[in-house]
N, C-alpha and C positions, 0 to 999 in steps of 0.2 A: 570223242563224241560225248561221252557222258563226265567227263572230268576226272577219271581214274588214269592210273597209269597205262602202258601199252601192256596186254596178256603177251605179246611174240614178237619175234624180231624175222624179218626179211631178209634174207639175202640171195639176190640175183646171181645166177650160174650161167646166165646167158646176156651178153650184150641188152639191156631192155629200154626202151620208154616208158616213162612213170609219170602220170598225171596225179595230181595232186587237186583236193579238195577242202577247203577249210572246212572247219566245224559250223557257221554260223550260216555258210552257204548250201552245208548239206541238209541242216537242218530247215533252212527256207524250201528246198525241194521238196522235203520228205512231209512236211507242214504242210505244202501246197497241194502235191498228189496224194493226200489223207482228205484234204478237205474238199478236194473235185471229187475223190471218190464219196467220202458224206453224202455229197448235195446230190450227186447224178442218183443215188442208194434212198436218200430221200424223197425226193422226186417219183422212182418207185412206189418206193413203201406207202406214200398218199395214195396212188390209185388202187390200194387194195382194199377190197370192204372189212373184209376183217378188220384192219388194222384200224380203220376210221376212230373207236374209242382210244385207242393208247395217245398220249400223250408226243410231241413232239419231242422232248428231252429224250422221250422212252424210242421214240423212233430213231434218235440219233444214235443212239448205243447199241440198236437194232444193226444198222445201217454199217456202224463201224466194226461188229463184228461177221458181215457176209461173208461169204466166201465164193468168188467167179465160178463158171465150171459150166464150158465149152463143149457140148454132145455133137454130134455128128447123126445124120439121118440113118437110123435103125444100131445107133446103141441101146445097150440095153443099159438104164440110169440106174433100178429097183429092183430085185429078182424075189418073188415070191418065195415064203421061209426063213428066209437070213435073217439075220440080226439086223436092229435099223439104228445107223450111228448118224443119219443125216434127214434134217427138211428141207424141203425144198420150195421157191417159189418161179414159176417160168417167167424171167424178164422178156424172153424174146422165143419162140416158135409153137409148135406142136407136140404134146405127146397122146402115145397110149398107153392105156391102165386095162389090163387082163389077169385073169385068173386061170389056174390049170383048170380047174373043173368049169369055168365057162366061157372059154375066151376074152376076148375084146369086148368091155363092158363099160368103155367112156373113153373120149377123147378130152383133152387138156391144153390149155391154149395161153397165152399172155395174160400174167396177171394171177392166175390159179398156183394153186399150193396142191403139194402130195409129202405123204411120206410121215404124216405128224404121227397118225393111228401108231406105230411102232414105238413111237417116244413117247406118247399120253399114258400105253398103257403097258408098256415094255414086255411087249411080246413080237413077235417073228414078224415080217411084212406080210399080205394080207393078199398082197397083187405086185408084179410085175411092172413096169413100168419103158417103154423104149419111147426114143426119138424119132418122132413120124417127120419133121424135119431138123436140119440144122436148128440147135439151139442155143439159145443162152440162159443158163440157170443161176439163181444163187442160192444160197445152202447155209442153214447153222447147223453146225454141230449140236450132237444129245446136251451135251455140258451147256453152250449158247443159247438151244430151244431154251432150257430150264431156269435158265438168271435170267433172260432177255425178254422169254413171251409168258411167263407168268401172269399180267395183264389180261391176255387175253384166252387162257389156257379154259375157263370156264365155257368160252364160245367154243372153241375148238371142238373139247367134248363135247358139248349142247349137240354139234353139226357133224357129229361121227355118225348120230342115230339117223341120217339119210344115206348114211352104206350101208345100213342095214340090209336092204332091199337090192342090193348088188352084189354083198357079198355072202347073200343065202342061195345055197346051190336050187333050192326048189324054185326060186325068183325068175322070171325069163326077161322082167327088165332093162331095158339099154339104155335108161337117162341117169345122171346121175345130179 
């Protein structure tokens, strides 16, 4: 694939069939499901407001660094305390966002983001987080947040200061 010699050698202990794939036909595959995955990741990434100033170049590096990740109704995605190694944006269902000292303190839906508070300011998670339905998320990694949403890291923080009011135990608030 890459033009180097072979690292190992093969050898069958059992009767086998062996398909075989050129390099210039794996590489057409592997080019093509990089770039359907791009564009479907782009496509995304336009319908989020946040994202609206970043640049298109900037979304595409966005987009190529996602990561899928398939919840199930009533995973728990986030647990309050932990260390936060991931963000997240909901492509496809429902969550909730709770605290121990107040419960259930917003719902989260298609299109919304969680999880940044831990990476902006590298402290513990703040809330909780489950799959009220089947979901589909995608995720950067801490390392991904920090090359990739630099851009928009100034909004990010600007809009942490309406959790303010959510994640103050005196607050009896439920919107977020």
């Amino acid at each position: 694939m890459y033009g180097t010699y072979r690292a190992a050698t093969i050898t069958a202990v059992t009767d086998v069939t062996c398909w075989v794939l050129d390099r210039d036909s794996y590489r057409g595959i592997l080019l093509n499901t990089t770039m359907k995955k791009r564009e479907r990741y782009m496509e995304f990434l336009d319908k989020i407001p946040i994202l609206k100033s970043v640049e298109p170049y900037e979304k595409a590096r966005i987009a190529d660094v996602l990561e899928p990740l398939e919840v199930k109704t009533g995973d728990e995605i986030m647990k309050e305390g932990t260390e936060g190694e991931y963000f997240y944006f909901i492509e496809s269902g429902e969550v909730s966002v709770s605290t121990i000292a107040d419960g259930e303190i917003c719902m989260l839906k298609t299109g919304e983001y969680f999880g940044e508070l831990a990476l902006l300011f590298r402290q513990p998670r703040k809330a909780s987080v489950y799959a009220v339905t089947n979901c589909y998320l995608v995720s950067l990694s801490r390392k991904n947040f920090q090359n990739y949403l630099g851009p928009v890291e100034s909004i990010l923080k600007r809009n942490t200061q309406n959790y303010d009011e959510y994640l103050n135990p005196n607050n009896n608030s439920q919107h977020l």
